[in-house]
N, C-alpha and C positions, 0 to 999 in steps of 0.2 A: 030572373031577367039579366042579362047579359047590361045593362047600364048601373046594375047592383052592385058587380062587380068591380074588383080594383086589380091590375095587376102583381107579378108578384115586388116587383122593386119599390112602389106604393106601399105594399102590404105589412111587408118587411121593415119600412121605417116605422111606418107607425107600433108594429110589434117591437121594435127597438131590437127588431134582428138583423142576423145576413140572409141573401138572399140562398148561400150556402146551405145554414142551418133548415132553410125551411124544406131545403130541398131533401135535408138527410130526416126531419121528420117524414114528410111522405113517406121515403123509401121504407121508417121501420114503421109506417102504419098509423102513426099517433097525431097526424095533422095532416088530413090529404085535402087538396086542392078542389073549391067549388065544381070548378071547369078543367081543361086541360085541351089546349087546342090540338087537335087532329091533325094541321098539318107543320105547324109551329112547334108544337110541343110545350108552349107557354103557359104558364101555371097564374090563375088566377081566383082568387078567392074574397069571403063576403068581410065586409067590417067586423062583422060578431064573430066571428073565427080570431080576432085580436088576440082575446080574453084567455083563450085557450091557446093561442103560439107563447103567450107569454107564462103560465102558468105551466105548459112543457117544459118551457127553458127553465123556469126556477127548480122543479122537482128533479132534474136533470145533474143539477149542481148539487143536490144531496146524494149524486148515487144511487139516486132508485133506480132497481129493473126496470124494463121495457113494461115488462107484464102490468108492474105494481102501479105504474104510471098512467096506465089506460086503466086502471082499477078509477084511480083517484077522478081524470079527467073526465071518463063516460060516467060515474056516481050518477043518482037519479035528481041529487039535492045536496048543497053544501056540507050541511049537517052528516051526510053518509060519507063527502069526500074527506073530513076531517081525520071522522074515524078510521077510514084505512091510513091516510100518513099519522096517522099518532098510532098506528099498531106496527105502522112500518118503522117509525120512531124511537121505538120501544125496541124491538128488535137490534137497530146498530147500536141505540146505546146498550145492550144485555154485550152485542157480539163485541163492544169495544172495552166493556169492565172486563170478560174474559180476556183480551189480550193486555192490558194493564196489568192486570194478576199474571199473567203470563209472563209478561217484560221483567215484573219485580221477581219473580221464582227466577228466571236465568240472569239475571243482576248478581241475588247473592249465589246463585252457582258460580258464575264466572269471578266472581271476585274474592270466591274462596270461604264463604260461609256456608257452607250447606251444610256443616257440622252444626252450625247453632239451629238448623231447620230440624235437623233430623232429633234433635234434644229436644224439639219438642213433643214427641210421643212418645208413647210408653211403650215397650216391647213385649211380649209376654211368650210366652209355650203353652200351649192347651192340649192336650190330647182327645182325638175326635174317632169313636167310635166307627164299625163300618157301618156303611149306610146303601140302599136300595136307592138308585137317581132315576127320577124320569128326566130326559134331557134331550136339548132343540139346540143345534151348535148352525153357525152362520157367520159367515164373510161379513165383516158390520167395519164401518170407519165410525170416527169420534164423534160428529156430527150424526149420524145417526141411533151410537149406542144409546143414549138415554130412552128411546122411545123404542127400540128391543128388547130392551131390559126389560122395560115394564110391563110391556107387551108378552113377550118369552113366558115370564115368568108368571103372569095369571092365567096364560091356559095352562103351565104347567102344576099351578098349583089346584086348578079349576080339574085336570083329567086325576093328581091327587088324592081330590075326596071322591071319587069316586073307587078308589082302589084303595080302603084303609083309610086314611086322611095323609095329612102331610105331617113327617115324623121328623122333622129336624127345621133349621136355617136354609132357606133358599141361598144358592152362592151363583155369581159368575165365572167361570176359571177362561183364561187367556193364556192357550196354546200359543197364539204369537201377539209379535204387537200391534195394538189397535190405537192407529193413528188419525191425523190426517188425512196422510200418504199409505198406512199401511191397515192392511181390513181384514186384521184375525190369524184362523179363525177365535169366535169366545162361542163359548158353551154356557147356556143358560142352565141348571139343575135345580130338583125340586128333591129333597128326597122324601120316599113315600113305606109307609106302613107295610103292602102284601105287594111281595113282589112277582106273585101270577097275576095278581089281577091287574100287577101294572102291563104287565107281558100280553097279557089280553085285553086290553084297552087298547096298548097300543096297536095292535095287529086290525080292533077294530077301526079306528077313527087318526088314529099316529102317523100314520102314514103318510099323507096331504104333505105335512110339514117334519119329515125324517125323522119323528118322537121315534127317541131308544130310550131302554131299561139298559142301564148298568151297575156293579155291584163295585161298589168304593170299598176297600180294604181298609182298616183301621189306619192313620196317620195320626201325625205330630203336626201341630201348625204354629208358624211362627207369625205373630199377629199385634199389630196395633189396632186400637179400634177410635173410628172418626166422628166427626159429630156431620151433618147433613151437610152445611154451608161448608164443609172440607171434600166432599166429594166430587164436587164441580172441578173439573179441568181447569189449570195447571196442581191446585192445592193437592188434588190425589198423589200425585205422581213422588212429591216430597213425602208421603206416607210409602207409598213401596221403596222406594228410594230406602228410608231409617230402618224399612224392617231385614232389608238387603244389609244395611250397613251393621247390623244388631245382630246379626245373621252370621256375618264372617266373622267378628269378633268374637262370638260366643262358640264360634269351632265349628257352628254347623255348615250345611250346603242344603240348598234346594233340591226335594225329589218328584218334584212334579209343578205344573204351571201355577201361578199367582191366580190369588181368586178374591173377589169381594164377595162378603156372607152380611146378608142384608138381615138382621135380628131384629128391627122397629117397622112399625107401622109408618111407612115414607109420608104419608096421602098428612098423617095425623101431627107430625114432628117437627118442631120448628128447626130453625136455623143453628142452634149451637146445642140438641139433642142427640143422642151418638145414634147410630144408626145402621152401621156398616163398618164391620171387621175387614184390612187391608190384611192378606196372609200371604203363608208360604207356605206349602206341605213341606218338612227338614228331616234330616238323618246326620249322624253322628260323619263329619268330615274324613273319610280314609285315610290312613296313613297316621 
């Protein structure tokens, strides 16, 4: 009933808004007006609509998406709106530790310590056998890799056993850089036991998703190896970075893209468990 109502400059003080704000909820969907007069255009709505002009404007001020905001607001029951802002809470604080780790990694670049960074791992040369790859390569940015990765690399280990089993260290190689800004491409690999039957596996079902068989030729890899809590963005990056830096000094050059070769069970590994070898395929510097 139309004497239920209040208009909106009533409305808006008691939400302790402007008549502004109410208007730019309407427009993105997340507080629309009881009424809306037809020939006035005048926006009017109920008292119980308070609760929730006000409870927009707070989650507004954290930076929630539009979306997350109407998650929160239409919930069926306090108790469910909780849990979406405490998963949405959990979220900025994850994406804010990684840019603090971030700020402190170009701290000491810019100010001239990345030699004490890069001292902290160890360097090594391994010689790597050739090897039989099944392999899934894709346009990925940083925000996406993690969940490629893991993805890539269970069907590639999953089509695998069905061809021999899996005969080595699953690796990523990064043809370019995978950035924020820049998306690849990386190449997931799996290497595998019979390399027909990787050749016909793929022909059968490979396909969907551009699965190729290739034959790696024996290489030299120059390698540190990281613990799980060092794989997370920025910490990686000082890991390629030392083996780069360990690299020139020792006369060699790179002959082929950087790769992460993932040796532990990720699911089972804690936080300072090594996990993933940072390398570089090397050869002896010319000249």
């Amino acid at each position: 009933m139309d004497e239920e109502l209040i208009g909106i400059g009533a409305f808006a003080a008691r939400a302790r808004l402007s008549a502004k704000a109410l208007r730019l909820y309407d427009r993105l969907g997340l507080l629309a007006p009881a009424r809306v007069d037809g020939a006035t255009g005048y926006r009017f709505y109920r008292p119980g609509q308070v609760e929730r002009a006000r409870l927009v404007a707070l989650l507004r001020q954290l930076d929630m998406p539009l979306a997350r905001i109407a998650e929160v607001v239409d919930a069926d029951d306090g108790a469910t709106a909780a849990r979406w802002l405490a998963a949405y809470w959990a979220d900025v604080e994850e994406r804010h530790a990684g840019r603090r780790t971030l700020a402190a990694y170009l701290r000491g670049r810019l100010s001239g310590r990345s030699s004490e960074m890069y001292g902290t791992f160890v360097v090594e040369t391994v010689e790597v056998p050739a090897q039989v790859l099944v392999t899934e390569v894709r346009h990925v940015l940083a925000e996406e890799l993690p969940a490629w990765i893991g993805a890539s690399l269970g069907r590639l280990e999953e089509a695998a056993r069905e061809c021999g089993g899996v005969a080595g260290a699953p690796f990523v190689a990064y043809h370019s850089e995978v950035s924020v800004e820049s998306d690849g491409p990386a190449e997931a690999c799996v290497p595998v036991v019979d390399e027909a039957a990787a050749r016909a596996w793929v022909e059968r079902r490979g396909r969907a998703r551009g699965t190729t068989v290739r034959v790696e030729p024996a290489l030299r890899l120059a390698r540190t190896r990281i613990t799980k809590a060092q794989v997370a963005h920025p910490q990686i990056l000082a890991a390629f970075e030392a083996v780069e830096e360990w690299t020139k000094a020792a006369g060699l050059t790179p002959t082929g893209p950087c790769r992460e070769v993932y040796f532990a069970d990720w699911d089972a590994a804690g936080p300072e468990d090594p996990v993933c070898d940072v390398a570089f395929p090397v050869g002896r510097a010319s000249g």
